[in-house]
C-alpha positions in Angstrom: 4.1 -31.6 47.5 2.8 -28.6 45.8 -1.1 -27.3 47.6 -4.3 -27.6 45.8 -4.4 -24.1 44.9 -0.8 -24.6 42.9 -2.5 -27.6 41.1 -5.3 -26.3 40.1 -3.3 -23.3 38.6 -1.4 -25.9 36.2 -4.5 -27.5 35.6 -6.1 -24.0 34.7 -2.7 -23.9 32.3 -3.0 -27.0 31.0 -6.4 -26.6 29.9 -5.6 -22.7 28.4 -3.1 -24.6 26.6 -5.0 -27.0 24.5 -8.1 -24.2 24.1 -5.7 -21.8 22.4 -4.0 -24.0 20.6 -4.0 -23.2 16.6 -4.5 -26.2 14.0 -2.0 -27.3 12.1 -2.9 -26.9 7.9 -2.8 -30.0 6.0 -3.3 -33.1 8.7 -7.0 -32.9 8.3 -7.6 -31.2 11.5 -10.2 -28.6 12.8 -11.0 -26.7 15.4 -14.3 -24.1 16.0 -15.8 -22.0 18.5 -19.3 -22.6 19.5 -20.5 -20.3 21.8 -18.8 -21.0 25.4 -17.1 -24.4 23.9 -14.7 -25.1 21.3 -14.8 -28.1 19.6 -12.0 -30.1 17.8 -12.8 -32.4 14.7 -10.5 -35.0 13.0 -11.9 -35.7 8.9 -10.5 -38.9 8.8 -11.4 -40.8 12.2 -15.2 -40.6 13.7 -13.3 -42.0 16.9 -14.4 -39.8 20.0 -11.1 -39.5 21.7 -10.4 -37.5 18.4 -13.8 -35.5 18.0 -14.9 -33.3 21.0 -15.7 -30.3 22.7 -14.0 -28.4 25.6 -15.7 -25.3 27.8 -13.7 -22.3 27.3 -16.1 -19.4 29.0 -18.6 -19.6 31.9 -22.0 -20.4 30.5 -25.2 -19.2 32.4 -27.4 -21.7 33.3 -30.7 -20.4 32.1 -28.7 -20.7 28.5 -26.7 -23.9 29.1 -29.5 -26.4 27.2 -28.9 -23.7 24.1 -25.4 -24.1 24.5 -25.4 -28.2 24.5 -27.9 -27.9 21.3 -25.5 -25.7 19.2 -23.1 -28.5 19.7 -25.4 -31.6 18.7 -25.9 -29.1 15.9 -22.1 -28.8 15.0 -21.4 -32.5 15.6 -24.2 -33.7 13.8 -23.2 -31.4 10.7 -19.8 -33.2 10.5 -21.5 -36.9 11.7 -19.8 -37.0 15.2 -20.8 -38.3 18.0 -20.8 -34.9 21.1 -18.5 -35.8 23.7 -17.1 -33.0 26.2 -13.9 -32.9 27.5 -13.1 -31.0 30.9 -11.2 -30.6 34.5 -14.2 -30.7 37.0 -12.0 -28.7 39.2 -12.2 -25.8 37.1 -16.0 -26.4 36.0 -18.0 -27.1 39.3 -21.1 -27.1 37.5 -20.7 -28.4 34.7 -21.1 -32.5 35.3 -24.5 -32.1 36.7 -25.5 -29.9 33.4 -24.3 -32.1 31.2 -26.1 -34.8 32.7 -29.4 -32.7 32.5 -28.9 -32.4 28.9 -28.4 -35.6 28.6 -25.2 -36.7 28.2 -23.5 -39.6 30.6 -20.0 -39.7 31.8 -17.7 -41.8 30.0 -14.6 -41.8 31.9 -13.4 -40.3 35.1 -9.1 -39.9 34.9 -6.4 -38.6 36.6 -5.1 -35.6 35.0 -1.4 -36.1 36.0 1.7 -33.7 35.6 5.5 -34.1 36.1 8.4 -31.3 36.0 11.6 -31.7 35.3 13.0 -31.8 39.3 10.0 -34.6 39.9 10.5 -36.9 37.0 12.2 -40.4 37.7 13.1 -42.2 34.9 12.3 -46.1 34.4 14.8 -48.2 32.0 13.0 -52.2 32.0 15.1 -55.2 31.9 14.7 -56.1 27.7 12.9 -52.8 26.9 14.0 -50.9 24.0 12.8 -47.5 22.9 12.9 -45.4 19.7 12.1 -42.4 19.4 10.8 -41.6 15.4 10.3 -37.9 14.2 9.7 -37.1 10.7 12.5 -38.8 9.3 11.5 -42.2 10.2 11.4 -45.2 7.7 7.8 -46.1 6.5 8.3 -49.6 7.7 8.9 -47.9 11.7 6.2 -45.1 11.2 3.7 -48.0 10.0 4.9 -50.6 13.0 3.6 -47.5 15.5 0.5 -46.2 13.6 -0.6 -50.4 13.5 -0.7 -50.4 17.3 -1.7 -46.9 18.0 -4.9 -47.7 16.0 -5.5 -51.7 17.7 -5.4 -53.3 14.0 -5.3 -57.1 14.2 -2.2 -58.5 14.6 -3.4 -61.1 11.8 -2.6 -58.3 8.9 -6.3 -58.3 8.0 -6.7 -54.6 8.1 -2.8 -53.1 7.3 -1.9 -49.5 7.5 -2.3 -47.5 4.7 0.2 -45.8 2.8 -1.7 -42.1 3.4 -1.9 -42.5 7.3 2.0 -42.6 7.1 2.4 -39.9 5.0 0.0 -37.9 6.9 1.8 -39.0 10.4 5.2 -38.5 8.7 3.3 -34.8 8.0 2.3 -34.5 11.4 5.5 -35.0 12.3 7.2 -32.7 10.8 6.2 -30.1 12.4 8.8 -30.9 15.1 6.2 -30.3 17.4 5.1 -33.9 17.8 7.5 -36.8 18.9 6.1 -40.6 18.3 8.1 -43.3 20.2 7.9 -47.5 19.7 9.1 -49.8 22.4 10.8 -53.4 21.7 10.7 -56.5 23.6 13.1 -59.0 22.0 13.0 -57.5 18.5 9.1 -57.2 18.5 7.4 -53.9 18.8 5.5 -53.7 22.0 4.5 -50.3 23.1 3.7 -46.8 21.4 3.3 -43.0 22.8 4.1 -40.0 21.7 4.3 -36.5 23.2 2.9 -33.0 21.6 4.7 -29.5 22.5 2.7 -27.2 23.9 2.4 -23.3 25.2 4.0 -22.4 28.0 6.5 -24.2 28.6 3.9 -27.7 28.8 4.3 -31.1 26.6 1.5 -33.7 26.6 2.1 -37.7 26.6 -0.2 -39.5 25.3 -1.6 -42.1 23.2 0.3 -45.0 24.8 -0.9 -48.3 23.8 0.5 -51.5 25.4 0.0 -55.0 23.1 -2.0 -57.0 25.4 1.2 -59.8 25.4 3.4 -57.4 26.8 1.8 -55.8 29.6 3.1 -55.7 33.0 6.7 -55.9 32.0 7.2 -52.2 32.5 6.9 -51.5 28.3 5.0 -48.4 29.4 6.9 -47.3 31.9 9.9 -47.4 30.1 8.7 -45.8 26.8 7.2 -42.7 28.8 10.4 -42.1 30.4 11.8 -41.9 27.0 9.2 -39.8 25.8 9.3 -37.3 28.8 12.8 -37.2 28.7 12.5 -36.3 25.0 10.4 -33.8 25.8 12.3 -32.3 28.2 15.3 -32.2 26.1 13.2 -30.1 23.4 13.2 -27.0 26.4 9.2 -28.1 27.5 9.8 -27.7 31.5 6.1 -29.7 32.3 5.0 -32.8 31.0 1.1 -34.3 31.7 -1.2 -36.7 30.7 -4.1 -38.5 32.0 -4.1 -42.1 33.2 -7.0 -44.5 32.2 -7.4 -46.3 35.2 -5.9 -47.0 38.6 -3.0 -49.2 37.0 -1.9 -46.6 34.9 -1.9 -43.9 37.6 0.4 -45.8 39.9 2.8 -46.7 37.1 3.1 -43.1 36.3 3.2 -41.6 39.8 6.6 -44.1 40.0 8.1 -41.7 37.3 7.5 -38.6 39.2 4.1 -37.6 38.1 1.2 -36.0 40.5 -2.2 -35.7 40.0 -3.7 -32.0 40.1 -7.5 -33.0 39.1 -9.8 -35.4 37.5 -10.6 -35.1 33.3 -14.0 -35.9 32.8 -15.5 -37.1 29.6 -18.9 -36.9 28.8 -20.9 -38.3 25.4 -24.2 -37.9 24.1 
C-alpha cells in the first residue's frame, strides 16, 4: 500500500492533469483562467458537474474574497451557477474560505486511482459490455447519451440528433472511449473513460438504471472501461466515487483512495 506522501503526489498529478488540459475546438467546450482558478464551461448544458472552477495557484488570503468575486463575475457572464472543484489534500485552506464567501459543500468523494499491477477485473453473470468510439451506430451512441443524461425512460424527452453528432465528434478525437452495458438485451449501464497527460485516464460518468443496480452492471462496465484504457498505453486510471457504495465496489477492482474531491457551489 503506497504512503500518504506517494498519494498525494498522484493526487497533485491528477489534478495538474485536468488544469493543463487544452480544449478541444468544435464540442462547445471552454476553458479560462481567472486569476488563481481556472474555470471550465460547457455551451450547451447549465449542469454543474459540467460548469466549474478549479484552484490552480496559492491565493493570499487578504485577496481570496476578490478572487471568489471575479468568478461569480465569470459565471454570471455565461449564466452558470459557481461551483469549485478541488482535492482538500492539496488546498488546506481552501474549504474554510470558500465557506466564508459563501459557498456550501456539495459533495465530499473519494478520489480513487488504480494502476495497471492493482486492477482486478470483474466480468457479472448476464453482463455485457460495448465499448463505442467514433464509429458507433446512431441508434448505440443515442442508447448511451439517453442514460448518461437520466431522460425518462417513457420517450418523452428523446435524444437529439446534434447531441450524437456532437458525441460522435467528441469521440473522435480517440481520446475519449464511451462504453454501454446489457442485461438480457436491454441497455443497463454507461461510462466512459478520457485520456489524459502523463500517462493518467479518467472514468467517469457511470450511470446505473435504477432496475439494474446491484447486479454488478457497474462493476463490470468499469472493468471494461479500465481495461480499455489500459490497452490504449494510459498506465493510471481514477475517478471519484459518489458515495460509500460506489467506493467499495471500486476498491474490489483494484482501486485506492489517495484524497477526498470536494465540491463547493454558490
Amino acid at each position: 500500500m503506497p504512503d500518504a506522501e506517494s498519494s498525494l503526489d498522484l493526487a497533485r498529478r491528477l489534478e495538474q492533469s485536468i488544469s493543463l488540459a487544452p480544449m478541444p475546438t468544435g464540442t462547445g467546450l471552454e476553458s479560462l483562467n481567472c486569476g488563481a482558478f481556472r474555470a471550465w464551461f460547457t455551451a450547451y448544458t447549465d449542469n454543474p458537474q459540467a460548469n466549474y472552477a478549479m484552484p490552480v495557484a496559492p491565493t493570499e488570503p487578504a485577496a481570496f474574497g476578490a478572487e471568489v468575486e471575479a468568478l461569480r463575475t465569470l459565471f454570471g457572464s455565461r449564466m452558470r451557477k459557481l461551483r469549485v472543484e478541488f482535492v482538500e489534500e492539496l488546498w488546506p485552506g481552501l474549504a474554510p474560505a470558500l465557506q466564508r464567501s459563501g459557498l456550501h459543500l456539495q459533495a465530499r468523494e473519494p478520489l480513487m486511482a488504480c494502476t495497471r499491477s492493482e486492477f482486478t477485473p470483474v466480468v457479472a453473470p448476464g453482463v455485457s459490455v460495448r465499448l463505442l468510439g467514433a464509429g458507433g451506430s446512431d441508434s448505440e451512441l443515442a442508447a448511451y447519451l439517453h442514460i448518461a443524461d437520466e431522460r425518462p425512460a417513457d420517450g418523452s424527452r428523446p435524444v437529439p440528433d446534434k447531441a450524437v453528432a456532437r458525441l460522435r465528434q467528441m469521440l473522435s478525437s480517440g481520446n475519449e472511449t464511451c462504453a454501454i452495458g446489457t442485461i438480457d438485451a436491454r441497455a443497463a449501464v454507461v461510462g466512459r473513460w478520457i485520456a489524459q497527460d502523463d500517462g493518467l485516464g479518467e472514468i467517469t460518468s457511470i450511470v446505473t438504471l435504477p432496475e439494474f443496480r446491484r447486479r454488478g452492471a457497474a462493476a463490470t462496465l468499469v472493468s471494461e472501461l479500465l481495461r480499455g484504457l489500459f490497452d490504449s498505453g494510459r498506465n493510471i486510471g481514477w475517478l471519484n466515487a459518489a458515495n460509500e457504495q460506489a467506493r467499495s465496489v471500486y476498491a474490489k477492482l483494484g482501486f485506492r483512495s489517495i484524497g477526498s474531491l470536494l465540491n463547493y457551489e454558490d
